[in-house]
N, C-alpha and C positions, 0 to 999 in steps of 0.2 A: 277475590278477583285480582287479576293481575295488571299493574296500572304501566301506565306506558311509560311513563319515567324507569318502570325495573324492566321492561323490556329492552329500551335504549341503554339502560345500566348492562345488561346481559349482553345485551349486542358487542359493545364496547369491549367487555373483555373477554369473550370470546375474540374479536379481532385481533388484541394485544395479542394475547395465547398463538395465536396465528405468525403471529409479526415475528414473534419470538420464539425459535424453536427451543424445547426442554434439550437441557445437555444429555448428552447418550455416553457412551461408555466411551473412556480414553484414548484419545488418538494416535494414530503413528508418528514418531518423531523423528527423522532424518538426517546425520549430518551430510553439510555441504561435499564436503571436501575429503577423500580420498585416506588423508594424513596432517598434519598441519596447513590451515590457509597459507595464500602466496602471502611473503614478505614480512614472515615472521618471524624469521633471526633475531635475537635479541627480547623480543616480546615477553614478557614474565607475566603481563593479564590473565587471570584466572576468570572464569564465568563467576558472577555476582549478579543476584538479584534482590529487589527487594519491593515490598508490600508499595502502592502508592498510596492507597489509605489504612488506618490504623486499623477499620474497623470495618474494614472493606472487605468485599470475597476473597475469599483463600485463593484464588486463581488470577485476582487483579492485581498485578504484579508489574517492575518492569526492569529493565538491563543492565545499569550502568558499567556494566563492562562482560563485552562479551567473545569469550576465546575458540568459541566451538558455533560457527555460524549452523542455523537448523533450519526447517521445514518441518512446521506442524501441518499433518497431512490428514484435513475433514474430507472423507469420500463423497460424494453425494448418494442419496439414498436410491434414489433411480436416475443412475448416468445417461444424459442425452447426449455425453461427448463433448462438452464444453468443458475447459478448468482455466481455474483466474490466481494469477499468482497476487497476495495481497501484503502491502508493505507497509505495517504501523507507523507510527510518529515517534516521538520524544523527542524535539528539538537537537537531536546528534547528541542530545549528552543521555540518554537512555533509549533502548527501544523499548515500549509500553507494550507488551505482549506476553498470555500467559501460554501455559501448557495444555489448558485441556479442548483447545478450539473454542473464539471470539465466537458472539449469538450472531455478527455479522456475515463471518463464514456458516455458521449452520444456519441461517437463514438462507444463503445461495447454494447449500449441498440441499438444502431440503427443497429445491426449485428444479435441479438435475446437473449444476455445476459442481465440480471437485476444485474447492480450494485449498490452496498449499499457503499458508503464513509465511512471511520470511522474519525470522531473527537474525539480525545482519551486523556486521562490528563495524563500531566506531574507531574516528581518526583519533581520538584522543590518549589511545591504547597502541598508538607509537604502529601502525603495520608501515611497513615500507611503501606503500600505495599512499597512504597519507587520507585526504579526503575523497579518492575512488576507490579505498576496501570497499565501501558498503558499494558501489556498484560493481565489483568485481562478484561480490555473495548474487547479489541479485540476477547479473546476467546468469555465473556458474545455476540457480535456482531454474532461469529456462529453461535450460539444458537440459539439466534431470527433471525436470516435469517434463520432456518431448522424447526423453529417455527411455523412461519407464511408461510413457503415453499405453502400450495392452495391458502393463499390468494396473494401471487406474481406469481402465477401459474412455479412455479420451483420445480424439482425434487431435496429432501433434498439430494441426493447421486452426486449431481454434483455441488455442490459449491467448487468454489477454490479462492484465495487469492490473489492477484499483492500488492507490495509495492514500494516504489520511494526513497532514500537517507535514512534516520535514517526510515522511513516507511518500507523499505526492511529490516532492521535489527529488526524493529518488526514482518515484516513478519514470516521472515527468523525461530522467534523463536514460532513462533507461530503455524507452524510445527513441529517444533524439539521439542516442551513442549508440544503438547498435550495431553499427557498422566498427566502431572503436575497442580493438582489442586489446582491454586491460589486464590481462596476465598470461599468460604461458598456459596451453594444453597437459592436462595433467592426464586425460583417457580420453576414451573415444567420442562421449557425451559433449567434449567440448569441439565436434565438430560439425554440431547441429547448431540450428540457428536463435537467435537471441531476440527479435523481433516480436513483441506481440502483438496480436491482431487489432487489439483494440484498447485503450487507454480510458481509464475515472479517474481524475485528479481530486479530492474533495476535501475543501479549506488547505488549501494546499500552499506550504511555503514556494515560492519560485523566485522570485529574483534577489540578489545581493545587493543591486544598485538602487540609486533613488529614494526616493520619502516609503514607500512601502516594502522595503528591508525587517525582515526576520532578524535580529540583531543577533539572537541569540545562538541561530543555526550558523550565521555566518561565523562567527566567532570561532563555534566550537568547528566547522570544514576548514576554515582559513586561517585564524589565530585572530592575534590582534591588530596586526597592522596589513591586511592584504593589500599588494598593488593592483591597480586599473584592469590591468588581463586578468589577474586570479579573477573577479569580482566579474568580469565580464567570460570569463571560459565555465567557469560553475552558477551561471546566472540559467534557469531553466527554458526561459523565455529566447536564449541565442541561438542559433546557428543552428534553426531547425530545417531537416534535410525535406528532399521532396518522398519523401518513403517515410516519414513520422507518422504511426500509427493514427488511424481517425481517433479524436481525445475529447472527450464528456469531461467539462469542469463545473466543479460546483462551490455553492462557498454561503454562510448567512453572512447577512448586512451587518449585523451585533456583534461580529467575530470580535473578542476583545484581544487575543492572542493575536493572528496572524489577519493584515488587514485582507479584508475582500479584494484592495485594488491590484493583489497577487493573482487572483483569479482572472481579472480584468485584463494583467498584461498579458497572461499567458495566450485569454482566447485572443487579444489584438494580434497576439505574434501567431497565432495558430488561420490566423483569417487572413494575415499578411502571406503567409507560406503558401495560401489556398489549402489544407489539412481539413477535410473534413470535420467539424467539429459542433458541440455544443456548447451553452452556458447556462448554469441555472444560480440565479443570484434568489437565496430567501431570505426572507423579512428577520426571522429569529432563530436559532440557532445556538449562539455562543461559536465557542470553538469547537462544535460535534454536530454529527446530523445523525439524531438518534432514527434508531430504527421505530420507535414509535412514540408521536406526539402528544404532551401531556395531557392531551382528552381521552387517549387508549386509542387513535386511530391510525392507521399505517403511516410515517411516511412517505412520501413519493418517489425521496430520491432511488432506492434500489430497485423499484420499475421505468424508472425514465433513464437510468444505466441500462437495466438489463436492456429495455428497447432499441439504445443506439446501438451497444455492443450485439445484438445480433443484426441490427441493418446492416453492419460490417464484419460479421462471417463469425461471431463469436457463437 
């Protein structure tokens, strides 16, 4: 007889199985840029990566210096015309991101979104941009996903953005800057628009200023002794336009890394602006919001994203 304790065990993880799509065959990987990124005379950085844990998947990997900005490119498996450009973390001194497509991204290509990963360089690797290389990759990343929009079969008018830790704070500004052109036209693609429809910030570093400062990101964008303007012009929370993307932030209460009260400013400055927006503050978490909760049952957060980003055209 089958007792209900192995039914709810069965249940369980058949749901996990669900949450977590199996890795499929190797994805496309893209570089950014033409021929050398802008502002990089001088630059001698070679790409370098390495394992984050010892004993960790062979794909869990992350940046510490990165000379060839990319696009890892998960298709969805039945495109509805949606795609989400998604921008990892590492505190600016690595980008945490492997090669063969995050279960985060195959969880939204297996929904009908095509997401594109960015691998983005850091300021620490001398580009002449300083701390807007990695938003120079990111904007140049819209472009070529609205690009190429027939040949991923996406509608260029419904791309939007998710970011993760210092990822969210490039996000974050990569809405609030689109209007700001940081490099030089290199082809045609850079004269499509940079704007995405819709914004997920989740545990997201955002401000430089005040008691809930990321010490670590600011260091590694600004150095050691930033003045008042630096700290206030790369602060995510400032000088949001009236055209900033409607923006879902998320964050756990527990976060030991980056405080929640990041998420807090960003939505007060996102409800100051009038921005459409949401906030989802959870109980536990740490520094992640796994896709599936240590009982085996789904997460919330990547249906309370996906639901605001299509109330706003995603």
């Amino acid at each position: 007889m089958i007792s209900r304790r192995t039914l709810l065990a069965a249940s369980a993880a058949a749901t996990a199985a669900a949450a977590l799509p199996a890795r499929a065959a190797p994805i496309e990987r893209l570089p950014l840029w033409p021929g050398r990124p802008p502002g990089g005379d001088g630059v001698t950085t070679k790409d370098e990566w390495v394992k984050r844990s010892p004993n960790g998947d062979a794909d869990d990997i992350a940046w510490p210096h990165v000379a060839t900005p990319m696009l890892n490119v998960v298709p969805a498996e039945r495109p509805d015309g949606s795609a989400l450009l998604m921008i990892p973390g590492g505190g600016y001194t690595r980008v945490a991101l492997g090669r063969n497509g995050s279960s985060i991204a195959r969880h939204f290509a297996a929904r009908g979104t095509t997401v594109f990963e960015l691998l983005y360089r850091l300021p620490h690797d001398g580009w002449a941009a300083g701390p807007d290389a990695a938003l120079q990759d990111a904007q140049r990343a819209m472009r070529l996903i609205r690009a190429d929009a027939a040949r991923w079969r996406i509608d260029p008018a419904r791309v939007g953005a998710i970011g993760f830790s210092a990822g969210g704070h490039l996000t974050a500004r990569l809405g609030s800057r689109a209007s700001l052109t940081s490099y030089a036209p290199v082809d045609a693609a850079d004269g499509l628009p940079v704007r995405p429809v819709a914004l997920g910030l989740f545990f997201p570093v955002i401000t430089l200023q005040g008691p809930y400062t990321h010490t670590g990101s600011r260091r590694e964008l600004l150095g050691a002794s930033p003045d008042a303007e630096q700290l206030r012009r790369f602060s995510a929370e400032t000088d949001l336009p009236a055209d900033m993307p409607p923006t879902l932030v998320a964050h756990a209460a527990d976060d030991p890394a980056v405080a929640p009260g990041n998420s807090l400013t960003m939505f007060a400055a996102l409800q100051a602006a009038k921005i459409p927006s949401e906030l989802m503050i959870f109980e536990k978490g740490g520094h992640n919001l796994p896709l599936v909760e240590p009982d085996g049952t789904p997460h919330p957060w990547p249906g309370l994203f996906a639901r605001f980003a299509r109330r706003h055209g995603l």
